[in-house]
LONUMAR-124922 format. One record per residue (C-alpha): residue number from 1; x, z, y. Coordinates in pm, 1 decimal, decimal comma, padded with zeros to 6 digits. Layout:
N
+-----+----------+----------+----------+
!   k !        x !        z !        y !
+-----+----------+----------+----------+
! NUM !        X !        Z !        Y !
...
+-----+----------+----------+----------+
***
This chain:
268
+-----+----------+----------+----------+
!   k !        x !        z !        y !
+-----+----------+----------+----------+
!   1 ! -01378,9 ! -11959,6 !  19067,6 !
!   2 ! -01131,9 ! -12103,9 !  19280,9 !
!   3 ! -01127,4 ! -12500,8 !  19321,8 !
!   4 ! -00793,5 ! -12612,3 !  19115,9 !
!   5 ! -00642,8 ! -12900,9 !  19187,2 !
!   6 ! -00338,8 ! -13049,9 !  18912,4 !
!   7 ! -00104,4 ! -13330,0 !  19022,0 !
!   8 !  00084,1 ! -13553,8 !  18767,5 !
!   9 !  00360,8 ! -13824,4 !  18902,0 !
!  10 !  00273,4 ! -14204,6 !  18825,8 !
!  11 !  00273,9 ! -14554,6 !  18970,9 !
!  12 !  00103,5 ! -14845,6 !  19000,4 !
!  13 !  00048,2 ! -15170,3 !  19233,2 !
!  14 ! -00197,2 ! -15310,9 !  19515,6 !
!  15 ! -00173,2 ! -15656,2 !  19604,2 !
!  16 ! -00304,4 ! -16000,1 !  19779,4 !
!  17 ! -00459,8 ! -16308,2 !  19517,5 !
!  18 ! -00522,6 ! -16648,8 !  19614,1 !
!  19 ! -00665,0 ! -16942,2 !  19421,8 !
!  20 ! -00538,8 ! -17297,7 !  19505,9 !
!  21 ! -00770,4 ! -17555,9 !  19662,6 !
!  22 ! -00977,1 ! -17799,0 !  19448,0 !
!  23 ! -00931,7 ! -18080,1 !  19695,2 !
!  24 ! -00613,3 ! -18269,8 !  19734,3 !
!  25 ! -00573,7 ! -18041,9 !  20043,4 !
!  26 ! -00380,2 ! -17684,2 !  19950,8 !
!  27 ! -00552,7 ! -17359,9 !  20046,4 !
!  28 ! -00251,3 ! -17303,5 !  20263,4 !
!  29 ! -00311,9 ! -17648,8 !  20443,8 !
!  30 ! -00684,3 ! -17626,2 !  20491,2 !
!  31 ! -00619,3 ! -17308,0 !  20674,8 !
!  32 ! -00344,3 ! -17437,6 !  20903,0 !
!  33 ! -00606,0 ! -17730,1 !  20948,5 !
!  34 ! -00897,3 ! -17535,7 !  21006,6 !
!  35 ! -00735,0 ! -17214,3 !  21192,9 !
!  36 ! -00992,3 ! -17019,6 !  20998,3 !
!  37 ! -00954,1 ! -16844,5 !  20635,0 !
!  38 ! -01264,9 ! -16697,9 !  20434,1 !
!  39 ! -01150,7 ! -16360,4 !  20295,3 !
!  40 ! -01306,9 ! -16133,7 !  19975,4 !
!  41 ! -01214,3 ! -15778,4 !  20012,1 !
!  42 ! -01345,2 ! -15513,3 !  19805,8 !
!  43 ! -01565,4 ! -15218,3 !  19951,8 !
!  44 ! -01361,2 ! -14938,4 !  19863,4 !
!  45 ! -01227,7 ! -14661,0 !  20111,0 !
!  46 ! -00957,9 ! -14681,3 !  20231,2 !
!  47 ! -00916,4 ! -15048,1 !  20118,4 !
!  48 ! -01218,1 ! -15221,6 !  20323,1 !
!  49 ! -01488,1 ! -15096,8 !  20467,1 !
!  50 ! -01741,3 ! -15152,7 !  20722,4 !
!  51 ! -01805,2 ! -14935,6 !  21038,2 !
!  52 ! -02118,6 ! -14807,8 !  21170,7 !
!  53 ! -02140,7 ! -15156,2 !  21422,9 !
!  54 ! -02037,4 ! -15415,3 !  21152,8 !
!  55 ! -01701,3 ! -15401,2 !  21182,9 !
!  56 ! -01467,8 ! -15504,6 !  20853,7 !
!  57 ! -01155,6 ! -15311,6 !  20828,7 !
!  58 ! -00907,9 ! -15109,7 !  20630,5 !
!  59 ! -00593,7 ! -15124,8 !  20466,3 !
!  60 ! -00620,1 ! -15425,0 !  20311,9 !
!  61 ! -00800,5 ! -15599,9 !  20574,5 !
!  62 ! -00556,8 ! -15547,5 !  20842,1 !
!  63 ! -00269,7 ! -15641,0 !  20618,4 !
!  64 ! -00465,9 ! -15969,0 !  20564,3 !
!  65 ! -00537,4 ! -16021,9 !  20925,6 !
!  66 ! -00135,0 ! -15966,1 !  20990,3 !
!  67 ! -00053,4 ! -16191,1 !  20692,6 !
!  68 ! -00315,2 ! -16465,7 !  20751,3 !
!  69 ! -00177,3 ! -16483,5 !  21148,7 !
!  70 !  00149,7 ! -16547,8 !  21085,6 !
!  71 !  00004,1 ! -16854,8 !  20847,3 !
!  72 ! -00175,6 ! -17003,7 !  21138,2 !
!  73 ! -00511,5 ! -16828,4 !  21106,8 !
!  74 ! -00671,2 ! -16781,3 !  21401,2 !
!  75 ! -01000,3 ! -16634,9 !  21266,7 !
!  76 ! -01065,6 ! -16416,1 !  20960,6 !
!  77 ! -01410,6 ! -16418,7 !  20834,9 !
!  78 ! -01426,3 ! -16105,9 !  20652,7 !
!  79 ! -01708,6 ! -16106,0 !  20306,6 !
!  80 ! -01701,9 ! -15717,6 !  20172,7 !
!  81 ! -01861,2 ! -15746,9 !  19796,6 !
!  82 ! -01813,5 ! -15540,1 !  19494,9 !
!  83 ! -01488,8 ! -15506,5 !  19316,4 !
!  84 ! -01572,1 ! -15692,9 !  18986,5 !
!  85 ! -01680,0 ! -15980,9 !  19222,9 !
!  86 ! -01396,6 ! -16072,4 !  19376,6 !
!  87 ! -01159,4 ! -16287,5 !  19151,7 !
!  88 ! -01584,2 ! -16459,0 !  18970,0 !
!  89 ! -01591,3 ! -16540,2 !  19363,2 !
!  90 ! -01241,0 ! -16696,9 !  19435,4 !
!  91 ! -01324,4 ! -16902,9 !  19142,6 !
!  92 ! -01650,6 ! -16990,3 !  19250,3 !
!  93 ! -01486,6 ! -17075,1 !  19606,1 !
!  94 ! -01643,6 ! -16862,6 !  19811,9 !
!  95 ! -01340,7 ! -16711,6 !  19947,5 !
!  96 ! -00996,4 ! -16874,2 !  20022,9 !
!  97 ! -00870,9 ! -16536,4 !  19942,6 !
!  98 ! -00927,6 ! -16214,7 !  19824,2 !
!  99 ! -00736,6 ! -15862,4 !  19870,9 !
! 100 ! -00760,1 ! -15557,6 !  19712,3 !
! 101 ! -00648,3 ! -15267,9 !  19544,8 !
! 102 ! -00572,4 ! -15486,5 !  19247,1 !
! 103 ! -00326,8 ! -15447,0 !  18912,1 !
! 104 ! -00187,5 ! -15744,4 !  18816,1 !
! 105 ! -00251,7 ! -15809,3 !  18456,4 !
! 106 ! -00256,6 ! -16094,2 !  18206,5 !
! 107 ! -00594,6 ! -16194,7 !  18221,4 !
! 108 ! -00607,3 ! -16195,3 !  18586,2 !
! 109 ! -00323,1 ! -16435,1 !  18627,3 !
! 110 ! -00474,6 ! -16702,9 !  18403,5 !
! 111 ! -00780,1 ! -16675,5 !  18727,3 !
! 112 ! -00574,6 ! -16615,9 !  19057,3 !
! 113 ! -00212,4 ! -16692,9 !  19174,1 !
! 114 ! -00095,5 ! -16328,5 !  19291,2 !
! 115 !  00116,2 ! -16266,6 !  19552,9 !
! 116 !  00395,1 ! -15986,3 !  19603,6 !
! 117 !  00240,5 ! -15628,7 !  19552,5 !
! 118 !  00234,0 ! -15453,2 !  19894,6 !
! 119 !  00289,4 ! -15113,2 !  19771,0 !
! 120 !  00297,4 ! -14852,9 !  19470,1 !
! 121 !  00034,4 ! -14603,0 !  19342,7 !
! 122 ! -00068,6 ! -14368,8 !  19072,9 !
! 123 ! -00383,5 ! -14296,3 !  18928,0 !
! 124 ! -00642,1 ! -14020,6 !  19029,3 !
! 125 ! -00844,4 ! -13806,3 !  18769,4 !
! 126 ! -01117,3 ! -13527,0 !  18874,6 !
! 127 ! -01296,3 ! -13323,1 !  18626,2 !
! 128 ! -01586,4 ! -13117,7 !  18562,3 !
! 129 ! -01543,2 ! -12746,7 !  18734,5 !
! 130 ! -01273,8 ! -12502,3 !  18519,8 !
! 131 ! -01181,1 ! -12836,8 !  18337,4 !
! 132 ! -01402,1 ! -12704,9 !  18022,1 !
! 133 ! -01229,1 ! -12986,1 !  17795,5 !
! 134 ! -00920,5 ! -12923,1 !  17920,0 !
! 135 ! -00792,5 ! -13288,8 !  18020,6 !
! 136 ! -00521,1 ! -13325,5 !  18174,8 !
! 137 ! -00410,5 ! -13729,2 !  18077,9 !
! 138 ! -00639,4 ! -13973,9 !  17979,6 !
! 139 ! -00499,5 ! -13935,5 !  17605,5 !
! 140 ! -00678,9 ! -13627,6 !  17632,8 !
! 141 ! -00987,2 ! -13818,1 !  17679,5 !
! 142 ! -00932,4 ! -13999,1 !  17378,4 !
! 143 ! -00822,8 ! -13708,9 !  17162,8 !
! 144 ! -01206,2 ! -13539,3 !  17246,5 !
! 145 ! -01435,3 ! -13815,7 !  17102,0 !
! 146 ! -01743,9 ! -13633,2 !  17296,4 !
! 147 ! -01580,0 ! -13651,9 !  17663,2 !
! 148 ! -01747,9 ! -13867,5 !  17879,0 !
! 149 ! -01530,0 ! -14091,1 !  18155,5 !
! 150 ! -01688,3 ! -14273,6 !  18437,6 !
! 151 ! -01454,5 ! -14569,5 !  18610,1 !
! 152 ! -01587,1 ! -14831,3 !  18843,4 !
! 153 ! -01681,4 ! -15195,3 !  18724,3 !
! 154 ! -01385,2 ! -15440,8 !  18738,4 !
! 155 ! -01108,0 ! -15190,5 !  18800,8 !
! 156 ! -00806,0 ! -15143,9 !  18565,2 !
! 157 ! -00858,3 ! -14777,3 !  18480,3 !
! 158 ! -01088,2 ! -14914,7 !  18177,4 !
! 159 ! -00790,2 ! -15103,7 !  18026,7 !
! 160 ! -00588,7 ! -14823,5 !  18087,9 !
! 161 ! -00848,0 ! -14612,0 !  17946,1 !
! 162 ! -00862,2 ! -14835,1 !  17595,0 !
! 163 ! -00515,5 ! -14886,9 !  17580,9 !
! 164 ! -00462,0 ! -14487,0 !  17456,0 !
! 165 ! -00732,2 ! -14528,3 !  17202,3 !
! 166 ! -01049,2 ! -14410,3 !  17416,5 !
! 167 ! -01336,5 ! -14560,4 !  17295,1 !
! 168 ! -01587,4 ! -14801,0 !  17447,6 !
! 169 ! -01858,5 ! -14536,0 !  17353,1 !
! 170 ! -01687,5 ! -14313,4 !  17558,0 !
! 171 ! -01655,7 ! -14498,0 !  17880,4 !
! 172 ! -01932,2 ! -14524,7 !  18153,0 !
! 173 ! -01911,9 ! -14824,3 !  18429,5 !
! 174 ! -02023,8 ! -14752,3 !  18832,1 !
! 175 ! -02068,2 ! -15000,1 !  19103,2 !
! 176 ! -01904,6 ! -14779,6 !  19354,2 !
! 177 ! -01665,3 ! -14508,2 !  19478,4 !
! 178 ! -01991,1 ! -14323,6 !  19598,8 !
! 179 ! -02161,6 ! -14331,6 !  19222,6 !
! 180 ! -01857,3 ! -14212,2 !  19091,5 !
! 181 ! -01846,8 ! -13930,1 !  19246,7 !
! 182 ! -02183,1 ! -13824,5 !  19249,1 !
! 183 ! -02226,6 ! -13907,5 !  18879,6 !
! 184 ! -01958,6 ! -13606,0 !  18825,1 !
! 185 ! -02156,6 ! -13417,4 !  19071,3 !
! 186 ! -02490,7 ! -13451,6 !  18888,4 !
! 187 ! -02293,1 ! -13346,0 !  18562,7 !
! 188 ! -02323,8 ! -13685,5 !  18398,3 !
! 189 ! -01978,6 ! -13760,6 !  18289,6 !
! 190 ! -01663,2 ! -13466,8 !  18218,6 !
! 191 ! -01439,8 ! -13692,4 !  18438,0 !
! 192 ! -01406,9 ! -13967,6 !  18670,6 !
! 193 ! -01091,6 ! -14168,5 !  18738,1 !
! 194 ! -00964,1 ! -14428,1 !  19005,9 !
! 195 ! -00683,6 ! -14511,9 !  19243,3 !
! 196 ! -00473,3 ! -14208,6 !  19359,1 !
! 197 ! -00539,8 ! -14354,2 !  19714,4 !
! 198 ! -00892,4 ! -14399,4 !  19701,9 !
! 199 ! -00926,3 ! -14074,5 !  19529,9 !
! 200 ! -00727,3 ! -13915,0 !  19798,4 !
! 201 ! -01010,8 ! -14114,9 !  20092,5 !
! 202 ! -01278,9 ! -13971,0 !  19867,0 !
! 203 ! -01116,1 ! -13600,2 !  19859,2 !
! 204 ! -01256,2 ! -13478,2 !  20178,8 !
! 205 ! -01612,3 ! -13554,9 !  19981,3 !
! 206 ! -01466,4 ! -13393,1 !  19661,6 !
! 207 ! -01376,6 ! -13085,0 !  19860,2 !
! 208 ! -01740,5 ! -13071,4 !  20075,2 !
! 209 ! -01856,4 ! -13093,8 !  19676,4 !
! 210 ! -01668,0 ! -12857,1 !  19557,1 !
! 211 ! -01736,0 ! -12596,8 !  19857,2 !
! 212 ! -02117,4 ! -12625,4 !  19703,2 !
! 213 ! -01989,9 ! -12526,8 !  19322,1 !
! 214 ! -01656,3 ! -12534,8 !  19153,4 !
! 215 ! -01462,4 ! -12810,6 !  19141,5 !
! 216 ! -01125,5 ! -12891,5 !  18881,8 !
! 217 ! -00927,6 ! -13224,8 !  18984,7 !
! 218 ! -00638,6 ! -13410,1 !  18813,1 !
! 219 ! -00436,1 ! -13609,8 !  19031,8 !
! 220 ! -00158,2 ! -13845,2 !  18944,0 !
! 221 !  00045,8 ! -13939,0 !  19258,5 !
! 222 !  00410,9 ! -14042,8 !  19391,0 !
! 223 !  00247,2 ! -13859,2 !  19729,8 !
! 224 !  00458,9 ! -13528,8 !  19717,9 !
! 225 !  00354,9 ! -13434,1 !  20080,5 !
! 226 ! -00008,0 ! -13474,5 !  19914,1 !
! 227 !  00051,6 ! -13281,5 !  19640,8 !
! 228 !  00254,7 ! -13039,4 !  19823,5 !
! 229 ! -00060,9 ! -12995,5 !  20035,2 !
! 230 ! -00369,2 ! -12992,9 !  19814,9 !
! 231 ! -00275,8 ! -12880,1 !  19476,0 !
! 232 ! -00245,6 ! -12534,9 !  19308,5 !
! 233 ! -00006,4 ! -12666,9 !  19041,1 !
! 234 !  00217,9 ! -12961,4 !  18965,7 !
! 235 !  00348,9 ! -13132,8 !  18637,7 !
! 236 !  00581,9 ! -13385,7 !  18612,8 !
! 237 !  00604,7 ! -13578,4 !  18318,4 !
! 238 !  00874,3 ! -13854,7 !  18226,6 !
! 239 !  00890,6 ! -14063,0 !  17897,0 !
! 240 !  00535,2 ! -13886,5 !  17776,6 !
! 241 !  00654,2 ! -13506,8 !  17793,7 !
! 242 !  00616,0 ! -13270,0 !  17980,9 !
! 243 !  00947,4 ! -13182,4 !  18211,1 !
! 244 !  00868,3 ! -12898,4 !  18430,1 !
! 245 !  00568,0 ! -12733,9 !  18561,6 !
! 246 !  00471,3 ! -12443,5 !  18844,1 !
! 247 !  00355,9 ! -12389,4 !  19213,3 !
! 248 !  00383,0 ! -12676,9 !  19425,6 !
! 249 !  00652,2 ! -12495,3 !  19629,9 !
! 250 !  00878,3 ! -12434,0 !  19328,9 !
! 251 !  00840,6 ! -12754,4 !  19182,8 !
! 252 !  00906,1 ! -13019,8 !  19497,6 !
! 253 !  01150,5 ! -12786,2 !  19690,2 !
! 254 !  01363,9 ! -12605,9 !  19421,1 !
! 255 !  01334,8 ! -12840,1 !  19096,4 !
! 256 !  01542,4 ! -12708,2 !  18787,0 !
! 257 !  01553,6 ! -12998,0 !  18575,7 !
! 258 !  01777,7 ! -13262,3 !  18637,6 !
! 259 !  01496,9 ! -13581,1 !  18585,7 !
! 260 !  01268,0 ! -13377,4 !  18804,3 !
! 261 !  01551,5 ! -13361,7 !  19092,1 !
! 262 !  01629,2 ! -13727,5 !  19053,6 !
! 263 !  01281,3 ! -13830,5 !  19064,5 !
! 264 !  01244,8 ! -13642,0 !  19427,4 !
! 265 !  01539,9 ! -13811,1 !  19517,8 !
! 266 !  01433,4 ! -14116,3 !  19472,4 !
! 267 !  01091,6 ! -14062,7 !  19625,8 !
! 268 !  01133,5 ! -13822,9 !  19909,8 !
+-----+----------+----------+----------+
***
């Protein structure tokens, strides 16, 4: 059966966090003293990473090198740790700062000052081959009390995940992009879900995966030249319904409804 690939419209945020000094010196002023700034990043592709010879980089990382300079930085000492450790370490000063692909929410700000979000995103969902439960939103998820979901520790997807009723029972925890993955592989969960960006890093693996069996992924993106590339189908939804669905080609080059066309316009 043919690897199918479904992509659904949706936003989100990424951002930069910083916790304020404990001394009577800012964390602004101890870097412009110092000329040095002791970053937490996350290791996620393509947020932060390291290379074969050591080497820290990324998005995020080179934002924060850019960001960091122009603040009177002149070295960034890079620590790459696990997602859910990053805000437990700002608070435990190990870091100055700490960047990744983050979602603001309530319970974060009462442990880290945010700053602006650098960009938008949607949310990723793959799926067992031929989608056998047939989900397609994670309301889906929580309208099939026997699915299985698999998220990363520390990332929002859980909340998300909760806040349309699926159950704690329901919901499996990873340390890593890698374990997500290969947790759907190995059959162990109906569905995985992340960050449409580090889904789309990961894809390349999803694809070398799927080229060994079948393969069904759910993709929610504002990435049209993405979707227009990978995916078999499109839906958009707006307000929780379904507008208009078909062939890629169809649906981001001749649109018939009118929300769909102002959408692209917007977008594209």
């Amino acid at each position: 059966m043919k690897k199918s690939v479904y992509v659904l419209m949706g936003t989100a945020f990424l951002l930069i966090l910083s916790a304020c000094s404990s001394s009577d010196k800012s964390t602004l002023e101890k870097i412009e003293e110092e000329g040095t700034v002791t970053v937490g990043f996350a290791n996620e592709r393509p947020c932060a990473y390291q290379e074969g010879d050591g080497t820290v980089t990324g998005q995020s990382v080179e934002i924060a090198r850019a960001v960091f300079e122009e603040l009177g930085a002149e070295e960034l000492e890079e620590e790459v740790v696990g997602f859910d450790s990053l805000i437990s370490g700002l608070n435990s000063r190990n870091f100055d700062a700490v960047t990744a692909g983050m979602y603001i929410t309530p319970d974060r700000c009462e442990n880290a000052a945010f700053a602006e979000p650098e960009y938008r995103i949607g949310e990723g969902l793959a799926v067992q081959p031929g989608n056998p439960h047939n989900l397609t939103s994670y309301e889906d998820t929580a309208n099939n009390p026997d699915v299985k979901v698999t998220v990363m520790a520390g990332a929002i997807e859980r909340d998300y995940l909760l806040a349309v009723g699926v159950s704690e029972d329901q919901i499996q925890q990873v340390s890593d992009i890698a374990s997500n993955i290969s947790t759907l592989d190995a059959g162990n969960t109906d569905a995985i879900t992340m960050t449409d960006l580090t889904l789309r890093t990961a894809l390349q693996v999803i694809k070398d995966l799927a080229d060994q069996g079948d393969m069904s992924m759910i993709l929610i993106t504002h990435e049209m030249d993405f979707a227009l590339e990978v995916s078999d189908r499109v839906v958009f939804f707006a307000d929780g319904k379904l507008v208009e669905e078909g062939p890629p080609e169809k649906i981001l080059k001749a649109p018939e409804s009118e929300r769909l066309q102002s959408f692209l316009e917007r977008v594209l």
